[in-house]
SERO-4910 file (N, C-alpha, C, O; in steps of 0.05 Angstrom, whole numbers):
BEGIN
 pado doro    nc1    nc2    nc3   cac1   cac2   cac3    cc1    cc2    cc3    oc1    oc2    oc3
  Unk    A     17    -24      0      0      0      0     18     25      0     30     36     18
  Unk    A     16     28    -18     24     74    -15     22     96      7      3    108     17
  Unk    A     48     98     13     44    117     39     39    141     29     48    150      8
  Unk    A     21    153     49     -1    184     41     30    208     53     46    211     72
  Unk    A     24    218     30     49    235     35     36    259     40     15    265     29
  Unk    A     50    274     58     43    301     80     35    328     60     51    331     43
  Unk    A     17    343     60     14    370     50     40    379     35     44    382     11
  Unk    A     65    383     65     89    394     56    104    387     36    119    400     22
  Unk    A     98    357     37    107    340     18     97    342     -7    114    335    -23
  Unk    A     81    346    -15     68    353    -41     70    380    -50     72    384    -74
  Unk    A     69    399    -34     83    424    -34    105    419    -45    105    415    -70
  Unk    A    121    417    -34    152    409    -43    152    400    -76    158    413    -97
  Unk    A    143    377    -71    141    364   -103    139    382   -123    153    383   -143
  Unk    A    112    405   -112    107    416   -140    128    432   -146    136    434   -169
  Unk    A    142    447   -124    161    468   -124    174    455   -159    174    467   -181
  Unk    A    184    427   -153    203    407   -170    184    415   -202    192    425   -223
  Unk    A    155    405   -194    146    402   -220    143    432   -241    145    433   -265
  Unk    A    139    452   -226    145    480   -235    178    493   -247    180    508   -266
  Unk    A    195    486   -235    219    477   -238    226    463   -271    241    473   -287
  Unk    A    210    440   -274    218    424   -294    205    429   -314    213    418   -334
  Unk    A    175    449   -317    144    451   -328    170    482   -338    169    485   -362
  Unk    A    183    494   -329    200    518   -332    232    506   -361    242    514   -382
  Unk    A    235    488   -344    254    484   -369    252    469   -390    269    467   -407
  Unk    A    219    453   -391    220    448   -415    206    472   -433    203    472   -458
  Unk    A    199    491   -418    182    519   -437    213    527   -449    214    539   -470
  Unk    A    234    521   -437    260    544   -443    273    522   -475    283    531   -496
  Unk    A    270    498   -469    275    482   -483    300    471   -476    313    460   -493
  Unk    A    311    472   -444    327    456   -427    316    426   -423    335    410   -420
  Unk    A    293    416   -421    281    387   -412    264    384   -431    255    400   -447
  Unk    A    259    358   -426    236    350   -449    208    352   -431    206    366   -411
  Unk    A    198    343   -437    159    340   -425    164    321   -410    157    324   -386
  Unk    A    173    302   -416    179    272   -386    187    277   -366    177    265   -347
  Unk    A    215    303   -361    216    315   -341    192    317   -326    190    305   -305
  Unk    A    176    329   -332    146    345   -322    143    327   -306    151    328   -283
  Unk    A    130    303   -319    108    288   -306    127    269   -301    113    249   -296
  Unk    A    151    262   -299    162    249   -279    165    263   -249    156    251   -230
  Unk    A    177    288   -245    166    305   -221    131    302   -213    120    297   -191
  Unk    A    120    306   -236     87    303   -231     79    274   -208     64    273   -188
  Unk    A     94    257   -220     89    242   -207     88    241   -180     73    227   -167
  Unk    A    108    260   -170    112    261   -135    100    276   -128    108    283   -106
  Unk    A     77    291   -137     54    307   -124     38    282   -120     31    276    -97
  Unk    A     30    265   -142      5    246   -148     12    216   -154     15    210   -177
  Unk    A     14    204   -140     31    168   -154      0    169   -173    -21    180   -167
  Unk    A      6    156   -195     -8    156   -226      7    130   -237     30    124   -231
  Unk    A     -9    120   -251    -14     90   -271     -4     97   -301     10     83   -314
  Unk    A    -13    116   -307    -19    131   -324    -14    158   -326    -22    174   -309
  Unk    A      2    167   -349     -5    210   -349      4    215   -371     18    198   -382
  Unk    A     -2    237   -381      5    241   -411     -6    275   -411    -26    283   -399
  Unk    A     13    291   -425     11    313   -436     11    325   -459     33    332   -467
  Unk    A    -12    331   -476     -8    334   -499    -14    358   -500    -21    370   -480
  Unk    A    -10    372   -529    -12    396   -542    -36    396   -564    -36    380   -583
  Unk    A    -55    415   -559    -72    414   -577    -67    439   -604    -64    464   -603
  Unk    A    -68    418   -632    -64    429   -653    -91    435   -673   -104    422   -690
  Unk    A    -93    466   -658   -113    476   -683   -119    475   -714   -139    481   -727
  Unk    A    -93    465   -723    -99    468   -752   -112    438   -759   -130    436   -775
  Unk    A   -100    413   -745   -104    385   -753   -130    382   -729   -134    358   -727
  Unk    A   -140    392   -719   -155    392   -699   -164    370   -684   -187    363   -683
  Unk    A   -135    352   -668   -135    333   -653   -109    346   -637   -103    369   -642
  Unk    A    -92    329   -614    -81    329   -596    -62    318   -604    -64    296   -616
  Unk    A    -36    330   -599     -7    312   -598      5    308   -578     14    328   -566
  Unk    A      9    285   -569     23    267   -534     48    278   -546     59    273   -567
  Unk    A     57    302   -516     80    308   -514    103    291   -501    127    291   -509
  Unk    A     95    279   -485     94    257   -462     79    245   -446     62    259   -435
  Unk    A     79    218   -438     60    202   -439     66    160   -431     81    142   -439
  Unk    A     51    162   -416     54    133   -414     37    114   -418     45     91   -419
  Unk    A      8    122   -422    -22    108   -430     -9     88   -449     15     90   -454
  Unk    A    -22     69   -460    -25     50   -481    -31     63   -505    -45     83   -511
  Unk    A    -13     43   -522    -18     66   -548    -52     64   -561    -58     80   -578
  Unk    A    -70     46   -551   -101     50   -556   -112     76   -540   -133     87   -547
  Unk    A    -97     83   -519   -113    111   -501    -96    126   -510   -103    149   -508
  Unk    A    -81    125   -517    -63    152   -528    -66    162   -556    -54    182   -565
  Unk    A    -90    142   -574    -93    152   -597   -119    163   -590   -127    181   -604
  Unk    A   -136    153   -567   -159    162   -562   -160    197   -548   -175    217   -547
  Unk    A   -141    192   -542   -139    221   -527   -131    237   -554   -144    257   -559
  Unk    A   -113    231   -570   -104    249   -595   -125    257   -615   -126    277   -630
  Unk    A   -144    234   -613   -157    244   -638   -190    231   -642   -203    226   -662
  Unk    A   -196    228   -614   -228    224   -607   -237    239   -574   -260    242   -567
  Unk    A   -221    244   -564   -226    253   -529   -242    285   -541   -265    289   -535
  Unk    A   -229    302   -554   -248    324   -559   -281    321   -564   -298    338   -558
  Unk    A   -284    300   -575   -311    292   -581   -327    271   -566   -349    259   -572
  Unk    A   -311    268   -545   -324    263   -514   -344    272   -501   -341    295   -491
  Unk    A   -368    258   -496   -387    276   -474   -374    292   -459   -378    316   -459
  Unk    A   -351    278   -442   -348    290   -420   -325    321   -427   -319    340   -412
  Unk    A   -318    316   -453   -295    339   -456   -312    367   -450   -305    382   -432
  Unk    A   -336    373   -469   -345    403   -459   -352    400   -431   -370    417   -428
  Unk    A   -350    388   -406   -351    394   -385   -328    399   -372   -330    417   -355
  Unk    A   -307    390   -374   -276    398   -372   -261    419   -387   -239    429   -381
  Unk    A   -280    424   -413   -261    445   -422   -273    469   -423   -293    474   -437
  Unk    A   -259    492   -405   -264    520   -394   -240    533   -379   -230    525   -358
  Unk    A   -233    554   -392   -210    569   -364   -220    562   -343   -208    547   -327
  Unk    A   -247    571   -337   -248    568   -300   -249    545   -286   -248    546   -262
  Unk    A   -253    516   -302   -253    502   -292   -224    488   -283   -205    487   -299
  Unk    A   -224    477   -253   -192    468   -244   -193    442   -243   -197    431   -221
  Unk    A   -189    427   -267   -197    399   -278   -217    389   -272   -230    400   -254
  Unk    A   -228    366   -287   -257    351   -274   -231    323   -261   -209    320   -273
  Unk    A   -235    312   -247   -236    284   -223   -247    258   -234   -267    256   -220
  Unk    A   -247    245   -245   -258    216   -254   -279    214   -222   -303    211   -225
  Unk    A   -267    216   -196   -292    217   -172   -321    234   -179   -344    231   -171
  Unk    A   -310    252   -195   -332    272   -189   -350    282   -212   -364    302   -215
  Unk    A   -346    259   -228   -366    263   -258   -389    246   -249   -384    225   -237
  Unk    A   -414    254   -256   -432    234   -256   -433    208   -277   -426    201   -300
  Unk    A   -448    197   -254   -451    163   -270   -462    174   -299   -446    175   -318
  Unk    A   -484    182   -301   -495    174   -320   -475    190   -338   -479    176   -358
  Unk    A   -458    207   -346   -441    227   -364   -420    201   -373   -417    194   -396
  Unk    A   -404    187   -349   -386    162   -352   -397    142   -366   -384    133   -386
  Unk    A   -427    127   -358   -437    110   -376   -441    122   -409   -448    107   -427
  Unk    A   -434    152   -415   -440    165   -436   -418    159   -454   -420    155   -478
  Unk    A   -396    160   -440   -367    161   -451   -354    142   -461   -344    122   -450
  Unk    A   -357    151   -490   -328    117   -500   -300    121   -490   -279    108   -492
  Unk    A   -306    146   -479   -270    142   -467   -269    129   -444   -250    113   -440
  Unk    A   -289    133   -424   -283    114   -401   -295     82   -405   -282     64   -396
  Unk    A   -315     78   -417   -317     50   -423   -296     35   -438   -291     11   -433
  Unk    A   -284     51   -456   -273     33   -481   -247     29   -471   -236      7   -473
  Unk    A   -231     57   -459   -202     57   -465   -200     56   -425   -188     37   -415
  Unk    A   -211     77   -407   -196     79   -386   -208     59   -364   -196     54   -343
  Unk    A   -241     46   -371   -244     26   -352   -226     -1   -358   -215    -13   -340
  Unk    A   -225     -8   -387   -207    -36   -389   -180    -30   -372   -169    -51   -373
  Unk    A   -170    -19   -363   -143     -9   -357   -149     -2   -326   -133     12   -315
  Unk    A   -166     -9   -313   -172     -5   -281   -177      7   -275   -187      5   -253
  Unk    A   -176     34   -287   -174     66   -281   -200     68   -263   -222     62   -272
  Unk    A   -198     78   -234   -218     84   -217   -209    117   -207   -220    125   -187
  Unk    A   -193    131   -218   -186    161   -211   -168    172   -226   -160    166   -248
  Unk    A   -163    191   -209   -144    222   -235   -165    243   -239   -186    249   -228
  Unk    A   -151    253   -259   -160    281   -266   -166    288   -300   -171    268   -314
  Unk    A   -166    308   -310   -161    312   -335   -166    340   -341   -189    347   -345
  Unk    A   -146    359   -342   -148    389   -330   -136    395   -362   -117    383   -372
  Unk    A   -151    413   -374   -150    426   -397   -128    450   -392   -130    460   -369
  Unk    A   -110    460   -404    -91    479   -412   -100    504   -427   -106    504   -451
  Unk    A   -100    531   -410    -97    552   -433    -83    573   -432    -82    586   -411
  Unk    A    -67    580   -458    -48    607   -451    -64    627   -443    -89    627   -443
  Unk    A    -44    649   -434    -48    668   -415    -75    692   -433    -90    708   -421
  Unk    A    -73    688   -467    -99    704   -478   -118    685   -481   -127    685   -504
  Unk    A   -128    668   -466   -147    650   -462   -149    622   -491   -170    609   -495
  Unk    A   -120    619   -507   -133    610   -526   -119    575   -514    -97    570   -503
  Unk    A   -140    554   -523   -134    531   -511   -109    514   -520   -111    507   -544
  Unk    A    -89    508   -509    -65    487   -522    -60    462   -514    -43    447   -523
  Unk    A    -83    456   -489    -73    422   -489    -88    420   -463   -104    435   -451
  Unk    A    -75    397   -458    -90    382   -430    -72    370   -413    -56    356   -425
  Unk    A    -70    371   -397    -62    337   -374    -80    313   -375   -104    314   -380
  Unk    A    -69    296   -371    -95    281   -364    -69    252   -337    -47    242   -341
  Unk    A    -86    251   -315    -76    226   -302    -92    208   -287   -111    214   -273
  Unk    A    -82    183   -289   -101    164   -283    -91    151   -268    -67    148   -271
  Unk    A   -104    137   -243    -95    114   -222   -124     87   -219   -149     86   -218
  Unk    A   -103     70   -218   -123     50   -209   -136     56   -181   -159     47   -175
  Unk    A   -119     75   -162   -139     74   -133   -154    101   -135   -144    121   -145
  Unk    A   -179    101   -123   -194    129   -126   -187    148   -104   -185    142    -80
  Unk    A   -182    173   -118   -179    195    -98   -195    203    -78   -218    203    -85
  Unk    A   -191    211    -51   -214    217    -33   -206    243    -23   -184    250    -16
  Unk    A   -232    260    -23   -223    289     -9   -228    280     19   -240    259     25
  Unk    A   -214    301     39   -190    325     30   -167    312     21   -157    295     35
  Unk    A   -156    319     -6   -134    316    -18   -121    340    -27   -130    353    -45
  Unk    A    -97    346    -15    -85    369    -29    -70    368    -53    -64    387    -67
  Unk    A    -66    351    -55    -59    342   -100    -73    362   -110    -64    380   -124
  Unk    A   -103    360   -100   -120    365   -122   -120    398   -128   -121    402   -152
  Unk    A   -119    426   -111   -103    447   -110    -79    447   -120    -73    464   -137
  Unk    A    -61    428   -112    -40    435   -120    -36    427   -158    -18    436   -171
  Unk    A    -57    408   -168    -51    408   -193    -67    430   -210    -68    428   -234
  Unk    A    -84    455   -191    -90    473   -199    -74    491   -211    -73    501   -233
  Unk    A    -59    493   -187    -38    522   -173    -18    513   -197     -4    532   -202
  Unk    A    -12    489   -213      5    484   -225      1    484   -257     18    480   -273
  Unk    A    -27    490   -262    -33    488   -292    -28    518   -310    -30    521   -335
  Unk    A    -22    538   -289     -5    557   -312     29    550   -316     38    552   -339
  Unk    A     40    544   -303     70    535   -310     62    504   -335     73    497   -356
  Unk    A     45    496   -323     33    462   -348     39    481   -382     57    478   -400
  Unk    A     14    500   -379      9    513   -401     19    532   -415     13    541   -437
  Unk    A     34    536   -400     68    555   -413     91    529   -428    105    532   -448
  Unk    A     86    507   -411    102    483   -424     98    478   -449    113    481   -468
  Unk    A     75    467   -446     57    456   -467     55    471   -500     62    464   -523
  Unk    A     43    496   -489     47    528   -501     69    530   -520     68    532   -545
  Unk    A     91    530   -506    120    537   -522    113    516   -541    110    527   -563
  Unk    A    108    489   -541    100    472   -560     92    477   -580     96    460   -597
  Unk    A     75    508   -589     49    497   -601     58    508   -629     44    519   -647
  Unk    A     86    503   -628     94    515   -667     98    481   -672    102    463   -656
  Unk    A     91    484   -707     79    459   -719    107    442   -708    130    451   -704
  Unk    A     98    421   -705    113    390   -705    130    392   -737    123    403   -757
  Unk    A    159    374   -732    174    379   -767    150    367   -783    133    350   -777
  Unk    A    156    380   -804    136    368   -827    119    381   -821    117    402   -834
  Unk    A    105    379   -805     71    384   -807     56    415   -822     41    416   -841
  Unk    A     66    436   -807     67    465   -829     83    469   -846    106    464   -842
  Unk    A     69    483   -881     99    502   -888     92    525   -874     72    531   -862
  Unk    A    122    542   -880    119    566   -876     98    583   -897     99    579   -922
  Unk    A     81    602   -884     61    620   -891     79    633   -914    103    636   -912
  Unk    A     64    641   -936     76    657   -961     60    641   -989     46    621   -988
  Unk    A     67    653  -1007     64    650  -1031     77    619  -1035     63    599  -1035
  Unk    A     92    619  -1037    113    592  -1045    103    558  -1027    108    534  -1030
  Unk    A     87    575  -1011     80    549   -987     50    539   -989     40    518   -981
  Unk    A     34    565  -1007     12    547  -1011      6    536  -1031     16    539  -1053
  Unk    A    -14    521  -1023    -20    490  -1036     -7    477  -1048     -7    468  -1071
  Unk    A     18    474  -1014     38    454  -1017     26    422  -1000     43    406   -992
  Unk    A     11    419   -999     -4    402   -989    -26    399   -959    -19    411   -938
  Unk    A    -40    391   -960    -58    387   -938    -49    401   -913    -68    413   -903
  Unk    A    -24    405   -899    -15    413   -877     -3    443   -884      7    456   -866
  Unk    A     -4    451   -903      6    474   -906    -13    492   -902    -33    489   -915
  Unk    A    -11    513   -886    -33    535   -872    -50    546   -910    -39    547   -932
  Unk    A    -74    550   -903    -83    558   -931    -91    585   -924   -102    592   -904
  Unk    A    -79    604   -956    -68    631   -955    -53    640   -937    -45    663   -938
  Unk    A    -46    625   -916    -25    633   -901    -33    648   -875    -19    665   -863
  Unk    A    -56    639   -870    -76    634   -849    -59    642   -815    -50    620   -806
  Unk    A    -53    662   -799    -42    648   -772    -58    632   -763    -78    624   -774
  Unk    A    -46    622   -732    -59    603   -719    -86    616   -713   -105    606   -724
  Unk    A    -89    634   -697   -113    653   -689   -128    651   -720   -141    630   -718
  Unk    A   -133    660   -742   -142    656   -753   -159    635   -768   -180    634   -781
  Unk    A   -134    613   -759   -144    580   -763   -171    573   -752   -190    562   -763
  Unk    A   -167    583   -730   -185    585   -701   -216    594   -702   -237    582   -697
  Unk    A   -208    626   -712   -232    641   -722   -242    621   -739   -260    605   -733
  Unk    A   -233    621   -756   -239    597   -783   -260    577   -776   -283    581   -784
  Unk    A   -253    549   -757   -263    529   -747   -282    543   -740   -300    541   -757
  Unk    A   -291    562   -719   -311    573   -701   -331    579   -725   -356    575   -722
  Unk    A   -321    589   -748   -346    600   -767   -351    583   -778   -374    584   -787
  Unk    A   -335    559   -785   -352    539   -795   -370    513   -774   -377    490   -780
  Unk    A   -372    531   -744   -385    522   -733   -416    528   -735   -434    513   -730
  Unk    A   -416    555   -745   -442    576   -749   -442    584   -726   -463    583   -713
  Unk    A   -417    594   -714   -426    614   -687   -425    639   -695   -412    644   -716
  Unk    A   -435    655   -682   -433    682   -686   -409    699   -673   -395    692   -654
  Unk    A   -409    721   -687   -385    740   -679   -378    740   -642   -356    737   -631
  Unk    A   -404    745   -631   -409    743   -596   -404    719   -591   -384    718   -575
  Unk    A   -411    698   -596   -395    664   -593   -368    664   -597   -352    658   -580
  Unk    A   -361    672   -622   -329    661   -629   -316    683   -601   -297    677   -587
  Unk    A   -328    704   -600   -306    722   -571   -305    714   -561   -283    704   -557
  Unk    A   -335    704   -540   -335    686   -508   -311    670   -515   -289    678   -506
  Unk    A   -314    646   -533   -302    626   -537   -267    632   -531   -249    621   -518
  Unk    A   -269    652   -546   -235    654   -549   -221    678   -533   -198    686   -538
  Unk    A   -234    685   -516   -230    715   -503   -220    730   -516   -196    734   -516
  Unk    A   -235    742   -530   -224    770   -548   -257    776   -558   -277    762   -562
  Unk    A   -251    804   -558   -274    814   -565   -292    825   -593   -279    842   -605
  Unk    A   -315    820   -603   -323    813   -624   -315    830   -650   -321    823   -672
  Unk    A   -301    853   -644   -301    869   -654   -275    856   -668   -277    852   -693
  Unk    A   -258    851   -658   -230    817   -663   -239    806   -675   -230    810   -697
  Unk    A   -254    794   -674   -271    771   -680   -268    784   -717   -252    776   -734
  Unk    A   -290    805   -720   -298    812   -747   -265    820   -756   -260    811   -778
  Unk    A   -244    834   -745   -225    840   -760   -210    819   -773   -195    823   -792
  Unk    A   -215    788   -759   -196    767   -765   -213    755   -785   -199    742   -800
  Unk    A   -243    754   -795   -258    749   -808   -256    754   -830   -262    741   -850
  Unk    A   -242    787   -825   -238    806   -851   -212    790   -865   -213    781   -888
  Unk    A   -192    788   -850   -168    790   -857   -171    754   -868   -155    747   -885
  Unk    A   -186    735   -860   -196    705   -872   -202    711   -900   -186    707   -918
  Unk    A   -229    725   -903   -234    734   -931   -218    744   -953   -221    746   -977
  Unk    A   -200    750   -935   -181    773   -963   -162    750   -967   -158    743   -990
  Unk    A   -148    735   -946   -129    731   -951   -134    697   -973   -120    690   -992
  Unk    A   -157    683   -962   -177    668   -988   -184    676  -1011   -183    663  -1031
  Unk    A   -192    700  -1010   -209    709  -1031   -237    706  -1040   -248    702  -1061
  Unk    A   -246    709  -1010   -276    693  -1011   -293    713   -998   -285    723   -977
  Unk    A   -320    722  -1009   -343    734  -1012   -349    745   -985   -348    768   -978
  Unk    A   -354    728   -975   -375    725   -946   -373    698   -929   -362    679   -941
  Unk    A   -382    693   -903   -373    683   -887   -383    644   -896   -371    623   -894
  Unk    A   -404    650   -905   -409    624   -917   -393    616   -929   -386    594   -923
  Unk    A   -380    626   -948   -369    621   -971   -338    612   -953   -320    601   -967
  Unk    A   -334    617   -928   -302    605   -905   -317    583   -895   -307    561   -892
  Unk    A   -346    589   -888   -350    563   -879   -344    534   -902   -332    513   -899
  Unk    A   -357    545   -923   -356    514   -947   -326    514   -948   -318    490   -951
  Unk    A   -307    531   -948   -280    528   -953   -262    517   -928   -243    501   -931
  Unk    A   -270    525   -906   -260    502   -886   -265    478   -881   -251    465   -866
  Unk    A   -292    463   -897   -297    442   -900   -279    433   -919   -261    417   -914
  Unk    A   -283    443   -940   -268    428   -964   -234    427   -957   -217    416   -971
  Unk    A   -230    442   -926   -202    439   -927   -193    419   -908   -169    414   -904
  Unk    A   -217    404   -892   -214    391   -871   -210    402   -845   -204    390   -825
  Unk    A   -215    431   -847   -215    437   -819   -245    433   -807   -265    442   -820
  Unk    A   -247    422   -787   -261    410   -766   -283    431   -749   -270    449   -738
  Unk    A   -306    434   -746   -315    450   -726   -301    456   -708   -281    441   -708
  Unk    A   -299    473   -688   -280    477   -670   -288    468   -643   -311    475   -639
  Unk    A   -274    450   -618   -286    439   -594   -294    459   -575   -305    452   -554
***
């Protein structure tokens, strides 16, 4: 059995995991650093940190120990999870595998398919966002034994998700291969190459309108205000060459960009 390690003691730890969440943003450590410190806040079965990529609009495991069946589930079906729009919000300080309701869990192919075969009776799964509210990834950790409050982990993997999301963050320029560089010469150099040369924020806007949200939606969503919203809309159109907003919606389809989560 696992000895319950003291407040101070988990204090301590994080000091470590802030520490290590710091030098892989600098590009001194990798991400395993992280959540190998992570670990000595929380003993975990399981943990994995990925980076979420707006343009391919799934998740890339930065580091990670899941099975490679939950690790593809988390990359590129967990957004379309019941349970993800209840976990994913700035204000929220992760959801608890304890503290989701039954019936949301019986909802989920992620906990039936991938994290009940695997024992999983606890953890967390605390969504990541930089400091202008825009989303870049998640934690997620799992234990076969269930967490019981009072637990101070569970603060402390609060207090710790802006140093997470500065990690993660520094991440979020394309993987090799995956972007060209923005310009003339780079488009429609294939599927991964930004089209018209799109930034990421714009990518973004993009997805959201081909959600059919409105100008006041895509702000909430992304913290910036609508008035943003219409300038990046503008600068979509011109830089496509396309009419009106319908006319980004049919074109982000045809480009495979995804509604936005």
């Amino acid at each position: 059995m696992a000895v319950e390690r003291s407040t101070s003691d988990i204090l301590e730890a994080a000091v470590h995991v802030r520490a290590a969440a710091r030098s892989a943003t600098s590009g001194a450590a990798g991400m395993d650093a992280v959540l190998a410190a992570l670990s000595e806040v929380m003993e975990y079965d399981h943990a994995s940190l990925a980076r979420w990529d707006p343009l391919r609009r799934r998740h890339t495991t930065l580091a990670g120990s899941y099975p490679a069946d939950a690790t593809a589930y988390i990359e590129t079906r967990l957004h379309h999870d019941p349970v993800f729009p209840v976990l994913h919000g700035p204000a929220r300080g992760g959801l608890w595998l304890t503290d989701v309701p039954r019936h949301l869990l019986a909802a989920s192919p992620g906990f039936r398919e991938v994290l009940s075969p695997l024992g999983v009776e606890g953890g967390v799964a605390q969504c990541l966002f930089a400091p202008d509210g825009r989303y870049v990834g998640m934690l997620n950790v799992s234990t076969r034994r269930p967490r019981h409050a009072p637990d101070p982990a569970r603060a402390v993997v609060v207090l710790l998700t802006e140093a997470l999301a500065a990690a993660v963050g520094s991440r979020t320029g394309p993987p090799p291969g995956s972007l060209a560089p923005a310009g003339p010469a780079a488009r429609g150099r294939g599927p991964d190459a930004r089209p018209g040369g799109l930034s990421p924020r714009e990518l973004q806007v993009l997805a959201e309108v081909a959600a059919g949200r409105t100008n006041r939606e895509i702000a909430q969503r992304l913290h910036i205000t609508p008035r943003t919203v219409g300038t990046h809309i503008e600068h979509i159109l011109a830089k496509l060459g396309l009419p009106n907003r319908a006319a980004a919606a049919a074109r982000a389809a045809a480009l495979g960009i995804d509604p936005s989560v």
